[in-house]
N, C-alpha and C positions, 0 to 999 in steps of 0.2 A: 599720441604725439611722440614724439624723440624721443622729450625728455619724460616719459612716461604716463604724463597722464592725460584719463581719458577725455574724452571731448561726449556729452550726451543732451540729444536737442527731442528735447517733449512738446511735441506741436496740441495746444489746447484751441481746439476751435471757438469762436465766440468772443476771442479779446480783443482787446488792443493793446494787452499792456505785454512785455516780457519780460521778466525775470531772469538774471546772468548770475550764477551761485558757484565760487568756489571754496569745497572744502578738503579739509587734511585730518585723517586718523593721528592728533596731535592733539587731542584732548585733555585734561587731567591727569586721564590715569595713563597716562603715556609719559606723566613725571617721574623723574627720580624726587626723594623725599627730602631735600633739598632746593629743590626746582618747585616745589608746589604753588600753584599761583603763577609761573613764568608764562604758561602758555596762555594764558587770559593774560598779561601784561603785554605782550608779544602783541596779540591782537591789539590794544591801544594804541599801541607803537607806529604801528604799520600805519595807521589812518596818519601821520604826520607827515606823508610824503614821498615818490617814488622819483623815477629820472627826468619827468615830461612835468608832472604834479607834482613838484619838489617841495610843497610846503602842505600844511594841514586848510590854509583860506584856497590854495590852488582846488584840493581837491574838492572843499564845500563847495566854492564857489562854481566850479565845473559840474557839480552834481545840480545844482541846485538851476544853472542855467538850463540844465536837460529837462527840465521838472521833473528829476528823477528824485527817489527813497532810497537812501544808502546806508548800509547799514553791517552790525556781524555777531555773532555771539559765540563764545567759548564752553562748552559743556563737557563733561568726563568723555564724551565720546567723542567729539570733533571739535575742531575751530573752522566758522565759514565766516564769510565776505558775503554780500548779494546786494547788486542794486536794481532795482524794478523802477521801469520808465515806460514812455509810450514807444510802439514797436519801432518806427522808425527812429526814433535814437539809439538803435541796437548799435549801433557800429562805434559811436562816441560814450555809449556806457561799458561798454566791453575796453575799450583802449584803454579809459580812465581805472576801471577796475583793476585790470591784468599788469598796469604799470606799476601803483602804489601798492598792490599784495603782491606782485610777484619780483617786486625787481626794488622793496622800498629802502630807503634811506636807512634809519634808522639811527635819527639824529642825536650823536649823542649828549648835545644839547637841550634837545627835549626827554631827555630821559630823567633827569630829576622835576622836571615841570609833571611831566606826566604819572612820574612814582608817587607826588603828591596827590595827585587826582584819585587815584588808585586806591591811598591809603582813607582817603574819606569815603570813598564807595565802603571799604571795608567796615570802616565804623559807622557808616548808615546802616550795613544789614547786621551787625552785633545790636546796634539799639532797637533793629528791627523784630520785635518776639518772632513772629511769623516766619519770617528769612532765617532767625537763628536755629527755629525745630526745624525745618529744613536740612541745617547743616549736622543738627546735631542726631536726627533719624538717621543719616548717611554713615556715619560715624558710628551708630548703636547696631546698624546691619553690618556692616562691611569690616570694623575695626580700622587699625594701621593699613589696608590696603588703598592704593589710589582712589579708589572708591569711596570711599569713607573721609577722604581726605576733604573741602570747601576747594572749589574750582578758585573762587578768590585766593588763595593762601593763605597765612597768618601776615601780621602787618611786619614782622620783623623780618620777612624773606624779603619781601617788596624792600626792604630796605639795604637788602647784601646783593642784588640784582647786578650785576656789568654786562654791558654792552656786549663785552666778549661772549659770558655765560649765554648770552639769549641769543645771540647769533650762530654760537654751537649747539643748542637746542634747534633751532630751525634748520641748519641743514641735517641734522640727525633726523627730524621728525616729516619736514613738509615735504616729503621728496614723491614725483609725481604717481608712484606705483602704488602709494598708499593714500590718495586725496582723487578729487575728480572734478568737472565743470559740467554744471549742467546750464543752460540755455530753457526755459520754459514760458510755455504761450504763445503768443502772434509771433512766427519767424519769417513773415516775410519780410520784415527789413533788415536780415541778417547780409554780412558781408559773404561774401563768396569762400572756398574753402581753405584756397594759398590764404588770404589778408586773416582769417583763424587760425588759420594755424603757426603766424607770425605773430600775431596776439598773444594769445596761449604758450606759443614758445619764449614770453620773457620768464618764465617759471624755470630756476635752474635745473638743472639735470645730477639728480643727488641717486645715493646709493641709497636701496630700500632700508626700512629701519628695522630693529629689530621688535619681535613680535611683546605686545605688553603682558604685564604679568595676569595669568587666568583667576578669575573669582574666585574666591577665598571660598569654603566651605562657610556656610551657612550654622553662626554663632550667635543664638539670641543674647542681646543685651539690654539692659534697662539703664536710661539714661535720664537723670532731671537734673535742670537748671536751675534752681530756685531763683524766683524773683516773687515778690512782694507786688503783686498786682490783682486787680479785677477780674482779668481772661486767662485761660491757661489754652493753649495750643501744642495737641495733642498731635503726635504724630503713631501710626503703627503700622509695620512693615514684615509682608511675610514673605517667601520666600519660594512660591509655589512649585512641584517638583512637575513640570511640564520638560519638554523639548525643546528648547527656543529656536531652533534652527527648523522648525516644523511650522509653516507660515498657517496653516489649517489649527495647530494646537494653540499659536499665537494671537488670532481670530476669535476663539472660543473664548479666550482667557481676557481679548476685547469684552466681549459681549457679556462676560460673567461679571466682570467689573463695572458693565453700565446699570446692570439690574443690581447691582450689590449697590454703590454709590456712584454712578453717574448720568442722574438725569433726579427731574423733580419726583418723579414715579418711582424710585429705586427704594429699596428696603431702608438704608442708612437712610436717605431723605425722609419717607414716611416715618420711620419709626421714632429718631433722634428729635428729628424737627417740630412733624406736626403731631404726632402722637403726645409726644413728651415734652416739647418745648424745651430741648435741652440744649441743643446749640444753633445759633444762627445759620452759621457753619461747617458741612459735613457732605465729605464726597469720598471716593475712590477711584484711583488711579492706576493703570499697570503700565507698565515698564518696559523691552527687551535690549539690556545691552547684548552685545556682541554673542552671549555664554553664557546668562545669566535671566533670569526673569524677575519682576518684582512685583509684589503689587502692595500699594499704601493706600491707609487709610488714614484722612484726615479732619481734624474738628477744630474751629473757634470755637471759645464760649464760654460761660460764666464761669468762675473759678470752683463755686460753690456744688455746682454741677459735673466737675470735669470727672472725677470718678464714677458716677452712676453711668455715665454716656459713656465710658470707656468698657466698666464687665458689660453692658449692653451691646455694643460694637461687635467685642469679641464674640458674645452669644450668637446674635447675628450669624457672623462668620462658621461658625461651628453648625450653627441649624444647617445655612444651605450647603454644608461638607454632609452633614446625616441624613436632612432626608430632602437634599437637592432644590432644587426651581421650579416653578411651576409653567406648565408649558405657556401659556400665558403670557410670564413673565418674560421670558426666553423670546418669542416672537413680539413683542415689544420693547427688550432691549433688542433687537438686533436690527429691528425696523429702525430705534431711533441712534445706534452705533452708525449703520450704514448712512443716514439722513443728514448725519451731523460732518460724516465724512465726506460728502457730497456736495455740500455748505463749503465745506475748509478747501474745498479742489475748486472751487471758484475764483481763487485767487492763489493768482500763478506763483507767487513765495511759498504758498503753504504746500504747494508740488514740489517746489526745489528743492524745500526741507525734508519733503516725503522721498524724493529721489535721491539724497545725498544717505539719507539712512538705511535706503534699501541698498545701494550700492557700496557705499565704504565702512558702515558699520555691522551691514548684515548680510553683505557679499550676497545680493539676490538679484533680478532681473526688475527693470522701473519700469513697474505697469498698474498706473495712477488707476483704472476703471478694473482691471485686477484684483487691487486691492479692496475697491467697493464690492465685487460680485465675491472674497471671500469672505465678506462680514455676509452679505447674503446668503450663502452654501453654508453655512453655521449649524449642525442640526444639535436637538434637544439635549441628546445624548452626551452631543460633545462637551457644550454647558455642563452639562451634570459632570462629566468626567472632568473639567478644569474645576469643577467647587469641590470635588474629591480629592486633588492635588492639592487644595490649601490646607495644612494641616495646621493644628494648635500649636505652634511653636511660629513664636514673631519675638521681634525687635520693638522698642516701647522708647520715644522720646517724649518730653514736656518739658517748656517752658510755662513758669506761674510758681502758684504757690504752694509749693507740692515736695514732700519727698518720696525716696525709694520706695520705701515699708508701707505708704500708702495704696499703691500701685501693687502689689503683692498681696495684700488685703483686701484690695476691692474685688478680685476675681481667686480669694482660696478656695 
């Protein structure tokens, strides 16, 4: 488009529904350290109204007549928009969209309504243990870097926010060269290309931004919470020395993560769970920002418990770094990586989201069945080579009843 950005339409055969998503490399770590928490307020904002939908009931009530799902979330790496309707409302969910994100008000009368909203979201995930190791594993990988930083804020930024401040954060950040629209699923009741590209051109026409600061070199740190409770939730995070820009090494470091914790069959499920009854709760997760790779492991579970399942974890971790997976293993996490990714492309949001990260967060080409056949092309080898890239050196959060020195002693 003109004003930079791109326009990308994923025809999934079999729907009827389609998916309108736009997002902007305007994430988190895209704050200054003063800003923390603006671009997820930003996001709130917007939903209160653009030139056409000038109010917050305009725009429910217009989603809601489409029988459309509207919705957006802000994460370190993007802020997106998307609403998913049945196909032929494409032309009335695109207008509604493209008017309140790209052209909105930004009433400064609901700015204090809504910084109140804001501030309770914050203190439902402080009382949340769960939401809090979350913030505070980001924190114990990453340090002071945006990374590290709660996408929420702290409640005292929310409360030094102006109008001005978030308005110059949006033209610095959402400008079209670094954000994109994708269109996914049924498009045949798309509008014609002029009446898109007059949609899409209410998105101002900004100068690109400047690029965010690169991941911090990898610092283990040990972080606990202490609270007086029954469950302790364990967060642990390493730091795997792969290529992230290697969509082949990224695939592998999938598939090493499903057999490690993510499915019922995986090593942390049998072992933690059914072997030992140690926590309800226990999976594995990887990661790839922009430059960066992650992969976390994570447990609910009795408090009483929370050290033995943690030197267990790491043990875990350490076996399949020495003497690897067993092929077995490898061809049943990759059958059930790819199977679950084939499930999630059913639903034409779960593609927008797949397409908004292969295009603005990892500069790659969106190719939804692609990305299925590399979980498939996965060999043995390459498994083993990503459980050799995890080394013993991680990041350690918990909330519960716990300190440091315990956590130093469970695994001398």
């Amino acid at each position: 488009m003109p004003n930079g950005l791109a326009l990308h339409r994923v025809r999934l055969p079999g729907t009827r529904a389609v998916t309108v998503l736009v997002a902007f490399d305007a994430g988190a770590r895209t704050e200054r350290l003063q800003e923390n928490g603006m671009a997820h307020f930003l996001e709130h904002l917007v939903f209160k109204g653009g030139e056409k939908y000038s109010t917050y009931t305009d725009v429910n009530n217009t989603a809601e007549r489409l029988g459309a799902v509207l919705n957006a979330f802000t994460s370190h790496d993007m802020v997106a928009f998307h609403i998913t309707a049945r196909a032929e409302s494409a032309p009335q969910a695109i207008d509604l969209l493209t008017d309140f994100v790209g052209r909105p008000r930004i009433d400064p009368d609901e700015l204090d309504r809504e910084r109140g909203v804001v501030i309770q979201e914050i203190a439902r995930a402080q009382d949340q243990p769960s939401v809090l190791a979350e913030h505070l594993i980001d924190q114990a990988a990453f340090g002071d870097h945006p990374l590290g930083r709660p996408v929420l804020g702290p409640e005292e930024h929310l409360r030094t926010f102006t109008r001005e401040a978030i308005v110059e954060f949006r033209e610095r950040r959402w400008a079209g060269s670094s954000g994109g629209a994708f269109i996914v699923g049924n498009l045949d009741g798309l509008p014609d290309d002029e009446t898109l590209a007059d949609l899409f051109g209410r998105f101002p026409t900004l100068d690109s931004p400047q690029p965010f600061d690169p991941a911090p070199d990898f610092e283990p740190r040990l972080m606990v919470e202490r609270r007086d409770s029954n469950q302790s939730h364990l967060r642990m995070s390493y730091r795997p020395t792969i290529d992230v820009t290697d969509p082949r090494a990224r695939a592998a470091l999938t598939v090493y993560s499903t057999l490690l914790g993510g499915s019922m069959g995986s090593r942390l499920f049998d072992e933690i769970r059914e072997r030992r009854g140690l926590a309800y709760s226990v999976y594995a997760i990887d990661h790839a920002y922009a430059d960066t790779p992650v992969l976390q492991l994570s447990a609910g579970l009795d408090s009483t418990k929370c050290l033995e399942a943690y030197a267990r974890m790491r043990e875990i971790v350490t076996e399949l770094r020495e003497d690897g997976p067993t092929e077995e293993e490898v061809e049943r996490a990759k059958a059930y990586a790819a199977g679950r990714r084939v499930l999630a492309f059913e639903n034409t949001n779960a593609v927008a989201r797949h397409a908004a990260q292969q295009a603005i967060v990892l500069g790659e080409p969106i190719d939804p069945d692609g990305a299925i056949a590399a979980l498939d092309a996965v060999t043995f080898d390459e498994v083993r080579g990503a459980a050799a890239q995890v080394q013993d050196r991680l990041s350690i959060a918990c909330v519960g009843p716990h300190d440091e020195e315990e956590f130093v002693a469970a695994y001398a």
